[in-house]
N, C-alpha and C positions, 0 to 999 in steps of 0.2 A: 231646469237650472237649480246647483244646490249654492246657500249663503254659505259663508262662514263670518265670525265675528274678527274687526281687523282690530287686534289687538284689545286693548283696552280703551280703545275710542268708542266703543258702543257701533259703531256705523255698521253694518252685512251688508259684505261683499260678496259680490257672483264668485264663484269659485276660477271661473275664467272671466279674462276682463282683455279688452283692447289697447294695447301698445303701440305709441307713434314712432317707434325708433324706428329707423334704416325701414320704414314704411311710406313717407312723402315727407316734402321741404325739402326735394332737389332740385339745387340751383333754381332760374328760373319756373321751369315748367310747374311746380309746384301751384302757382296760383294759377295756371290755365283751367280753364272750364273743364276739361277731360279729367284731370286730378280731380278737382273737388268733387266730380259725379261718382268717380271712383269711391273717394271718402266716405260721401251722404252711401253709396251701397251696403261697403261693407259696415258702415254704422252700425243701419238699420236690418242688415239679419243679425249682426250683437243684438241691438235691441229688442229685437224680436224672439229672438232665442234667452232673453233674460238677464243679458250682459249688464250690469248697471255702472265701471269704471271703466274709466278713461284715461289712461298714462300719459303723463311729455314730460318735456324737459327744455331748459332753456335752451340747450346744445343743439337738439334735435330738428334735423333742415337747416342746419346753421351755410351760411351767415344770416344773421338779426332771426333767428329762430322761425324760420318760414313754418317747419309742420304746427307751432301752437296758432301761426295765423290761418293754415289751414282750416285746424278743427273749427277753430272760431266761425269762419266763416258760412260750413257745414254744416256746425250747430246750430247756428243763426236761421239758416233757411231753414232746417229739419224742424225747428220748433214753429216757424211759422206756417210749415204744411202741416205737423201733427202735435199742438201744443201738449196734450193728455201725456202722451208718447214720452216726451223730450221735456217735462217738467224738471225743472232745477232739483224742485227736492227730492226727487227719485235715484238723480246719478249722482257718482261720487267723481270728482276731477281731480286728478294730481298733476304737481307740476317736481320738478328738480331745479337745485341753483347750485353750480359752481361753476359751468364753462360759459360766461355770456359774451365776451368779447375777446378783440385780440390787447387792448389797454391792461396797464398793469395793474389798475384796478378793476377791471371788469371780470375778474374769475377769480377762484378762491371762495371762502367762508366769512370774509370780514363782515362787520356791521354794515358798512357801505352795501356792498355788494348784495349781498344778502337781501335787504331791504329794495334798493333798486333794481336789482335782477327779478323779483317777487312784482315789483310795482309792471315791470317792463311786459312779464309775462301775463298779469291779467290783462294788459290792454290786450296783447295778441290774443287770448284766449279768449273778450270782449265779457270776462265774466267779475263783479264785484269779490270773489273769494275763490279758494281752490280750497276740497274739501280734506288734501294728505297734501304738502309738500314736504319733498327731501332735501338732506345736503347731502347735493350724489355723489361728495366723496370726502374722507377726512383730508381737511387741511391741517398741513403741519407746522404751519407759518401763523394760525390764529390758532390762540388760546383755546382749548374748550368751552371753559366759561363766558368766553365773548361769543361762542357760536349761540350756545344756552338761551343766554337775555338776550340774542339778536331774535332767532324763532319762536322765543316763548315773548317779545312784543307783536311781530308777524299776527301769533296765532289772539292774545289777548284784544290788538286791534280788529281784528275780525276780518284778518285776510286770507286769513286758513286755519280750519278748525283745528288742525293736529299737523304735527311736525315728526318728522321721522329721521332716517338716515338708508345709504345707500354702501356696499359694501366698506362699512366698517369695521373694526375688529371687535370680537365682544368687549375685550379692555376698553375701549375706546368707548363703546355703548355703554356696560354699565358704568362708567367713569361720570357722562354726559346724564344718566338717568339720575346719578345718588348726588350729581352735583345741583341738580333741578330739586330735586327733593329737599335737598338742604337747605336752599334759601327761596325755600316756595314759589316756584315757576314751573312753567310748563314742560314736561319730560320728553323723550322723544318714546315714540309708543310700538313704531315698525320700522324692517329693513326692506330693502330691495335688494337682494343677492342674486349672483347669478346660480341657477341651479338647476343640471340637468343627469342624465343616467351616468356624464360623463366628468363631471364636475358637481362632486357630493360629500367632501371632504368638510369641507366647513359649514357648513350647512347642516350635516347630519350627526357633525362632533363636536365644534368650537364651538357651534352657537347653541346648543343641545340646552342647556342651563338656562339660557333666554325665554326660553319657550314654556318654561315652568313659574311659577309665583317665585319671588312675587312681582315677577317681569311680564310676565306674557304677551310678548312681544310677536306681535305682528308681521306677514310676508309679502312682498309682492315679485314674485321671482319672473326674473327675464331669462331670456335665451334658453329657454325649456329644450327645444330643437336645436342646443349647439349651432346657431345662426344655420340653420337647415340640414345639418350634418344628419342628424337624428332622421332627417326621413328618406333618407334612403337613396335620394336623387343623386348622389355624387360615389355610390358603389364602381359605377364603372366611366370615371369619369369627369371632367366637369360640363356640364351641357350648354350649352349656346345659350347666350340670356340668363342663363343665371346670376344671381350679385358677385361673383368672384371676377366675374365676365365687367362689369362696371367700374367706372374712372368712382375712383375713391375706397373699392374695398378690396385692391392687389394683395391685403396682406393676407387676405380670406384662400390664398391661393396659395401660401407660404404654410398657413396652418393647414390645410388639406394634406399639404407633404408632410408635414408630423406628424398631420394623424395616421399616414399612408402607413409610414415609416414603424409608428410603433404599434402596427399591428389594428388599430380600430378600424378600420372599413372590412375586415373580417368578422368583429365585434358586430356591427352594424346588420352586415348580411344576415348572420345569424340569426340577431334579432326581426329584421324582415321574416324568415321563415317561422321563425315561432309567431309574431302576429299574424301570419295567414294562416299556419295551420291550429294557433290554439282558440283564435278570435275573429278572423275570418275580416280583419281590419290592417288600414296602412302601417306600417313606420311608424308615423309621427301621430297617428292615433295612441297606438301603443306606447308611444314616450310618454302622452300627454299625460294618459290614465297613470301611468308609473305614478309623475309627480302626483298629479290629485290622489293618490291612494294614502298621501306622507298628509294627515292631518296636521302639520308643522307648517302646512302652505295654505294661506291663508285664500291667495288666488294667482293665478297661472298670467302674466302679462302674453297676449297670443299678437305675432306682426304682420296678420295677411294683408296680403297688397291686393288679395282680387279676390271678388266675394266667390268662387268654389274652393278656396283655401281655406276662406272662415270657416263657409258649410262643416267640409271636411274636417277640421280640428274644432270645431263641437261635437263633433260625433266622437270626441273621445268619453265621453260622460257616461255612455252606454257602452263601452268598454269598460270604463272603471268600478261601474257596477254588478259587471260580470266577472272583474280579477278577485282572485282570493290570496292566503296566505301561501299557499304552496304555488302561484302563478309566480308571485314575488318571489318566490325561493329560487323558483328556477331562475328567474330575470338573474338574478345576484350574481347565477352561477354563469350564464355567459357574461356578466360583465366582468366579474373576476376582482371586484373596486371596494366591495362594501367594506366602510370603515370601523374597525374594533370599538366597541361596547365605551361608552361613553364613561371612565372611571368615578367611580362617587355612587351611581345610579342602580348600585346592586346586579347590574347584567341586565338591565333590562332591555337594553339595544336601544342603537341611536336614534332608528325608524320608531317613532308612532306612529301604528295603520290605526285608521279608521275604513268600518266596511262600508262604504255606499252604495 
């Protein structure tokens, strides 16, 4: 496993970390004993393979946020089979707050919320602090400034070390950072973007400046795999069982037609043939290593539901150690996406690789 540094929090983070979205906290079945063994599994090859963070969200398994009572409860056991293993100060926990209820104040950025959504999620998570949370989205209805002193008392009370933000615009971020700075409180430090081969627009141009001083601004990117598109399983198809197949993610079936439509599942194929014959690895290996090559990603949110997923998407790490510059070159060229040269930056492109 390699770290990287998550922003200007000082914390090192796994390069790949574990994600509870659209992973558990459905409906009922979520607290049956079958889930959580599921869970304590796939944990434990993260942990074992050097994984040290843990994603959720208040949203996540909603209603009353079942996946953070999941982990909770996982955690719980996992540190009393292997306390060394599962030591608090080892891992890093995030949470997010902005969708906690259907009330009209229970979602949003306000103080209230904020604070109570944060209070709600350490009981479900059974832990006294979380070590990153986000506001997983700008609200347009609270102030900046009210979000600011609401996260910077959060972090000052000592109920999360550092506070971040979730796809917001850099306007928005550094607006939120120079307003912290200004009247002495705590700044936001990382994003959570979405970001993968096929959505790198913002990520590799808008936010490009973030990532330099005197921001340096921290990543935790979701849907690496285009919620699974990236690896390859829906080329000819959509297969039995898969999430587009499940009550609650139809719209996954609407996006597959767009993607049909404008040509990506040819994009995809493609890419399948060049990861078997240039690296002799899956699809979503090869997506993975992409992202981990963009030293701008501080670490990879991965959402397997069954430990030979996890297996598999660690095994991209020994992929990204064998991609070079001209491997990424080619990628570009079937993608067709890479976005022009970040202006200001002398040419230097939007990518910063780093060799692993």
């Amino acid at each position: 496993m390699y770290y990287r540094m998550m922003g200007n929090t000082g914390l090192q983070v796994s390069v790949l970390s574990y994600g509870f979205w659209a992973t558990y906290g459905v409906k009922d079945s979520l607290l049956q004993e079958k889930g959580i063994k599921m869970a304590k599994k796939c944990m434990t090859i993260a942990r074992d393979a050097g994984v040290n963070c843990f994603d959720h969200a208040e949203a996540y398994g909603n209603p009353n946020g079942e996946a953070e009572r999941l982990f909770g409860i996982a955690l719980s056991e996992l540190k009393e089979e292997d306390p060394e293993k599962w030591r608090r100060s080892e891992l890093i926990i995030t949470t997010k707050i902005f969708w906690g209820g259907n009330g009209v104040n229970e979602s949003g950025l306000s103080r209230k919320h904020i604070l109570e959504g944060l209070d709600a999620s350490l009981e479900r998570l059974q832990l006294d602090y979380v070590d990153m949370v986000f506001c997983h989205r700008p609200d347009p209805l609270t102030p900046t400034s009210t979000v600011v002193r609401a996260m910077n008392d959060a972090v000052r009370n000592g109920w999360a070390t550092s506070w971040g933000t979730s796809e917001w615009s850099a306007a928005q971020i550094m607006e939120a950072i120079w307003f912290a700075k200004s009247e002495g409180l705590e700044p936001p430090m990382f994003e959570q973007p979405q970001y993968n081969m096929l959505h790198r627009q913002r990520f590799e141009q808008e936010y490009f400046p973030l990532f330099k001083e005197p921001y340096n601004y921290g990543t935790t990117i979701w849907s690496p795999l285009r919620s699974g598109f990236l690896t390859g399983k829906y080329n000819d198809g959509i297969p039995e069982g898969s999430r587009p197949t499940q009550e609650g993610y139809e719209w996954l079936i609407e996006d597959l037609e767009n993607r049909k439509r404008e040509g990506q599942i040819e994009i995809v194929k493609k890419l399948s043939e060049y990861a078997e014959d240039k690296f002799g690895c899956s699809t979503a290996q090869l997506a993975l290593a992409w992202c981990l090559k963009n030293s701008n990603v501080s670490t990879i949110l991965l959402g397997a539901t069954k430990p030979e997923q996890m297996e598999e998407n660690l095994g991209c790490i020994a992929v990204a150690k064998r991609m070079n510059d001209n491997h990424l070159a080619e990628i570009d060229l079937i993608l067709g996406n890479k976005p022009e040269d970040w202006i200001g930056y002398g040419g230097s492109g939007a990518r910063d690789i780093r060799t692993m």
